[in-house]
N, C-alpha and C positions, 0 to 999 in steps of 0.2 A: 316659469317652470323651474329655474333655476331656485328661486327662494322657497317654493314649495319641496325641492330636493333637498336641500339646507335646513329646511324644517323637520322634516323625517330625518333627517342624521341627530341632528339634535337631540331628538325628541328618543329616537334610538338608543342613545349613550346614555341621556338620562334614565332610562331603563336599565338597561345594564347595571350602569353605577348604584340604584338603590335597590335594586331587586336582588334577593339573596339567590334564587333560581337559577339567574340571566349570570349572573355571577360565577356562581357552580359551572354552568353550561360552558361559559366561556372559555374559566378554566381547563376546564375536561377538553376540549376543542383544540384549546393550545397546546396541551401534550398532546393530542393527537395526529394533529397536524405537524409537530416539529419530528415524533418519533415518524411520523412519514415520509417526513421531507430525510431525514436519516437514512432510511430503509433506503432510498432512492441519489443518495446521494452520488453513485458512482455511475447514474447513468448517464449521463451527459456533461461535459466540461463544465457547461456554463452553471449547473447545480454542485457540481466538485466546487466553481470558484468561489459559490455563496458559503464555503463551510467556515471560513471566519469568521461571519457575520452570524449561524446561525447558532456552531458548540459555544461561543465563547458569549459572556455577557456585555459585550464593548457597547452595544447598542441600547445597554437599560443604566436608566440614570438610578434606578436603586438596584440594589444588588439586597434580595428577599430570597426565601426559601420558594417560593414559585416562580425565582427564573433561574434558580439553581436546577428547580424541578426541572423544566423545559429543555436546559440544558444535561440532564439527565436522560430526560426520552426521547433526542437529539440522538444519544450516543447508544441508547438500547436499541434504536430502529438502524443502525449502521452495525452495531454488534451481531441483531439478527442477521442481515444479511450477510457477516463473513461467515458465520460459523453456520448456516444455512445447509449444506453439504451435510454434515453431521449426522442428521438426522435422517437425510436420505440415506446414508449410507446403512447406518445400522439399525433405523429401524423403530419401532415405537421404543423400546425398550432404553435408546438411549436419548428419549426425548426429556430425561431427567437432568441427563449430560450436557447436555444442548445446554437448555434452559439456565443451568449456571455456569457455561463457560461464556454464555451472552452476558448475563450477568456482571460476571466478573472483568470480562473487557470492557464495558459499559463504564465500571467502575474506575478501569484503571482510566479509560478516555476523557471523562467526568472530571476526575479528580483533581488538577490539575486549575481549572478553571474553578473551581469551588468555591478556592480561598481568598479569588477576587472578596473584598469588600470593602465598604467605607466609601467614603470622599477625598477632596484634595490628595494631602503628602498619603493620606494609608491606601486610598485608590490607586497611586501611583505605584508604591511600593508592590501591596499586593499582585496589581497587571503584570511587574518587571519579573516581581518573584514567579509566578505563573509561566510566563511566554520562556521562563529557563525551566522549568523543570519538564514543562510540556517534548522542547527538542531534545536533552539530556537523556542517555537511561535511568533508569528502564522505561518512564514513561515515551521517551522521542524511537523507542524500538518496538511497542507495545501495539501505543495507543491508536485502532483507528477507528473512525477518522481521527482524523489530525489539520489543523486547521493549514499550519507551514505546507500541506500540500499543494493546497490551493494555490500556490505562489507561481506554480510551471504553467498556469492558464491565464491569471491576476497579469503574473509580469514575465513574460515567457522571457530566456538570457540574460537575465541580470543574476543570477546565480544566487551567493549570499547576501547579496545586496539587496534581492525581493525577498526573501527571508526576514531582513530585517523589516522591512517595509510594511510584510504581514505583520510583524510582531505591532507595530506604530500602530493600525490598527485597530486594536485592543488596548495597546496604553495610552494612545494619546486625544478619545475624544474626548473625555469629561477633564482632562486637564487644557486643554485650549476654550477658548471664549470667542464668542465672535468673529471679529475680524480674522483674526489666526485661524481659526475652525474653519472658517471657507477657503482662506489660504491652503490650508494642508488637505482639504477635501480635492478643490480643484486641480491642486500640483500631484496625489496620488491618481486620479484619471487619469489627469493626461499623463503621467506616465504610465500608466496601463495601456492607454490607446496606445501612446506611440511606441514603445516594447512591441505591442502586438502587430503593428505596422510594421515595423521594422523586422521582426524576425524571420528569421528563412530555416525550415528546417534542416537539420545536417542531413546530409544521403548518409547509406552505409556504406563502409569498405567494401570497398571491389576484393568478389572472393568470400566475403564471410556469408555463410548460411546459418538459420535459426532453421531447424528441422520441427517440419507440425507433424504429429500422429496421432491418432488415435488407435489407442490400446485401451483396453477394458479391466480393473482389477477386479476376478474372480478369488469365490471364495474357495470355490474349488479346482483340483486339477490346479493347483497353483505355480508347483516347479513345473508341469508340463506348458502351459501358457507361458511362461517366462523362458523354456528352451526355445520356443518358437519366435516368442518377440523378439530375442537376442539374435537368431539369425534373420530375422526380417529387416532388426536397426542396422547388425552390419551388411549386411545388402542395399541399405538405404545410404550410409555412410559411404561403404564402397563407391556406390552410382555418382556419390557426389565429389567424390574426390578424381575420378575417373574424369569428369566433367571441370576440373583444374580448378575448383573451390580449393583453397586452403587455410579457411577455419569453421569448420565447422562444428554446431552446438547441437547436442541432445538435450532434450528437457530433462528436467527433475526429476532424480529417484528414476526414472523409467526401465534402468537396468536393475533395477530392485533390488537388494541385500548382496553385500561382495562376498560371495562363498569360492572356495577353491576352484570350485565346478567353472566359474565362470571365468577364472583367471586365463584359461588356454584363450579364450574370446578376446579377453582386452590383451594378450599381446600379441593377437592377430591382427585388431584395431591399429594398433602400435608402430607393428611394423607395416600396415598399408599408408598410414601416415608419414613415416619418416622417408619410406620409399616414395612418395608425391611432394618431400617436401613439405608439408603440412602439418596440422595441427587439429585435434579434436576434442574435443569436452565432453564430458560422459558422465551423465545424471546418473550418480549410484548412492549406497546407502551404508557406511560401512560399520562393523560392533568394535569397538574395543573397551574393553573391561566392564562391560556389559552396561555401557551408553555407547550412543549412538549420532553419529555424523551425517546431518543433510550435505553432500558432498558432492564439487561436480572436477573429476579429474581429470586435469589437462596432461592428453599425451602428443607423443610424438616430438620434435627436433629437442621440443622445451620442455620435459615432463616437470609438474607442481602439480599442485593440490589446492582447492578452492573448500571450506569447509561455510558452509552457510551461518551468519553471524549471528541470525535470529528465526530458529524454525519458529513454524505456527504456533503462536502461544496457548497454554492449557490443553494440547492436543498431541503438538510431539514435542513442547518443552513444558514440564513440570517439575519447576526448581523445588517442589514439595515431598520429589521423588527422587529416589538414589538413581532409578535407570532412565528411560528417555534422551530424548538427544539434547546435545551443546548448544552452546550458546556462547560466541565470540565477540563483547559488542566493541569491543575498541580496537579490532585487526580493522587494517585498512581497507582490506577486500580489492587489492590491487594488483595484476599480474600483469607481467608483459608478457602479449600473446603477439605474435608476427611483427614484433615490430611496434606494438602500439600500447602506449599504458592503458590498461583498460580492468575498468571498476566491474565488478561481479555482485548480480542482484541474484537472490533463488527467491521465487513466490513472496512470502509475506513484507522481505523486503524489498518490494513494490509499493508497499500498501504507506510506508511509517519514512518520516525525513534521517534520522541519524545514521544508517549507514551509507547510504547515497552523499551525504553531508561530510562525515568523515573521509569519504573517499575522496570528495573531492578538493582536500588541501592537498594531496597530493598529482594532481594535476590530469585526471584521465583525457586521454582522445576517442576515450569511444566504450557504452556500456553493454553490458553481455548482460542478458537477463534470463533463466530458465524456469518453467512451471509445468506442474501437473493435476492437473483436472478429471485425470480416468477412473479416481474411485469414487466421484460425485452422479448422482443420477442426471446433471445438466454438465458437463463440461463446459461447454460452447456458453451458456449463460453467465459462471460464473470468470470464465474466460476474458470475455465481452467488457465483465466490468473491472477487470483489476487490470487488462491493456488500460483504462482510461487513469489511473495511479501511476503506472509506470510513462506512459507517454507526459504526465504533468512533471515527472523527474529528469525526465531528457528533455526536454522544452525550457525547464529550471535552469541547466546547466547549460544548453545549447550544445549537447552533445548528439552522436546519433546512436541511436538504441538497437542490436539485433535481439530478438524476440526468437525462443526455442521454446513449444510446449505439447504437453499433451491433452490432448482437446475430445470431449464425449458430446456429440450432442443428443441426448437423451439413452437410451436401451435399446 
């Protein structure tokens, strides 16, 4: 049975190999298959872990325009699904919009791995050159996927250490031989296994709350919806500070645009904070000189300002455009909130390693993450998959993550 199955594989490949059809087919096959393995990459860990094995070429002994390909419909089928939303939201009409901001991330995700090529010393060169420009900005703030994510699943606690280890990766199988090649195979498992053995997740601070809601952004009745929400979140705020929580997080933007109107609000927040002792974050949006701040404002004992280092690219940052919002990529993203240094992620820096990276030479105990989902027609879906990015960052570090967002699921 068995040499008759050996005979059919044989006989299989030899097909393949001379048939210009079986050939074509394959090809087509294999982008189709990677751009799906892409689209899916964020639903499960164990597919998050495989992303350095499938964006990057570390696995092909030639470096051709058909594994550059592969590696291109790798990063379009993960493109699609960040910017998936888009389209819900507004419509056919900005299915054009979609279409090249997928693109375009695609490209910048891509890009980076491209310039692999060659053998020996130019193989080597090219991977080292690659695995830096990949973390660096703009690509290590851009790009996702991003292969360094995978490292919070790969090597949960070793911090920069499995960073590097991703990167090895990529640069180091076509330069080891043999003996060495099973060496460095065997020694990256087992440290994978036993990281993942050993690790314990951190609890979070006693007291801190990530606040879930769902709110809905209509197109209409808009200030009136937003009078309403404001007094729903400070009622929800209130209840929890009432309850001796003292820090509590709002999601992203949820207080929507900082107009005068709302200022009596935040320093009624303010002072119900400072009167509990306490401390709260407030997902707001604010203009100055007509750009605009993904912004989550810390009040109460310690009033600062958290200014988001990398909103969504090509949607609320477009460095092509005088307005739109900022873009901060070398602030540390570090506030001390109660007591504890603590790193600040908003939405997409979830998704990309450099700011979580940068923050952590300065030493955090604890990450504050905030997101909003409410003008997507799935909240809850796209929710679902960028918790599994942000829990591979807190697993990375071995820190413990509170979670604040706004969650739709469906209409």
């Amino acid at each position: 049975m068995n040499n008759r199955i050996n005979a059919v594989l044989k006989a299989t490949i030899a097909l393949i190999k001379t048939s210009p059809f079986f050939q074509k087919f394959f090809r087509l096959f294999t982008l189709i298959l990677f751009a799906f393995m892409g689209y899916h990459s964020y639903d499960h860990p164990i597919l998050f872990a495989l992303t350095p094995f499938l964006i990057t070429p570390a696995l092909c002994p030639v470096i051709n325009w058909q594994s550059r390909l592969a590696i291109f419909a790798f990063a379009c089928g993960a493109s699609a699904l960040a910017f998936k939303p888009i389209g819900d939201v507004l419509g056919s009409d900005a299915l054009l919009s979609q279409f090249s901001a997928c693109i375009l991330l695609a490209i910048v995700s891509a890009l980076p791995w491209l310039i692999i090529t060659g053998v020996g010393r130019q193989r080597l060169i090219t991977s080292i050159a690659a695995c830096l420009i990949a973390i660096l900005p703009p690509f290590g703030t851009l790009a996702a996927p991003n292969p360094y994510m995978a490292a919070g699943y790969l090597l949960p606690g070793t911090g920069i250490l499995g960073l590097i280890l991703v990167a090895s990766i990529i640069i180091l199988p076509f330069q080891l031989k043999g003996l060495s090649m099973k060496m460095f195979l065997c020694g990256l498992i087992a440290t994978s296994l036993m990281s993942n053995i050993i690790y314990d997740e951190a609890p979070s601070p006693t007291g801190w709350v990530g606040l879930k809601t769902s709110f809905k952004d209509q197109n209409t009745n808009l200030t009136q919806e937003r009078n309403k929400r404001t007094l729903a979140l400070i009622a929800q705020i209130t209840s929890e500070l009432d309850n001796g929580n003292k820090v509590i997080i709002a999601p992203e933007s949820v207080f929507g645009l900082r107009t005068l109107g709302l200022e009596p609000q935040l320093k009624l927040i303010e002072a119900r904070a400072r009167r509990n002792d306490a401390i709260v974050l407030i997902g707001i949006i604010e203009e100055i000189s007509g750009t605009r701040e993904n912004t989550l404002l810390i009040l109460g004992a310690e009033p600062d300002q958290y200014n988001a280092r990398q909103p969504v690219p090509f949607v609320m940052w477009n460095p092509w455009k005088g307005s739109g919002f900022n873009s901060h990529w070398f602030n540390s993203g570090i506030h001390n909130i109660a007591g504890k240094r603590t790193a600040i992620l908003i939405c997409w820096e979830e998704w990309v390693p450099w700011p979580m990276l940068l923050s952590s030479f300065q030493y955090p105990e604890v990450i504050v993450s905030a997101s909003n989902h409410g003008w997507t027609m799935n909240g809850e879906y796209m929710w679902n998959k960028q918790t599994v990015s942000a829990k591979a960052i807190s697993n990375l570090y071995g820190l413990p993550i509170v979670n604040a967002a706004n969650i739709i699921d469906g209409i």
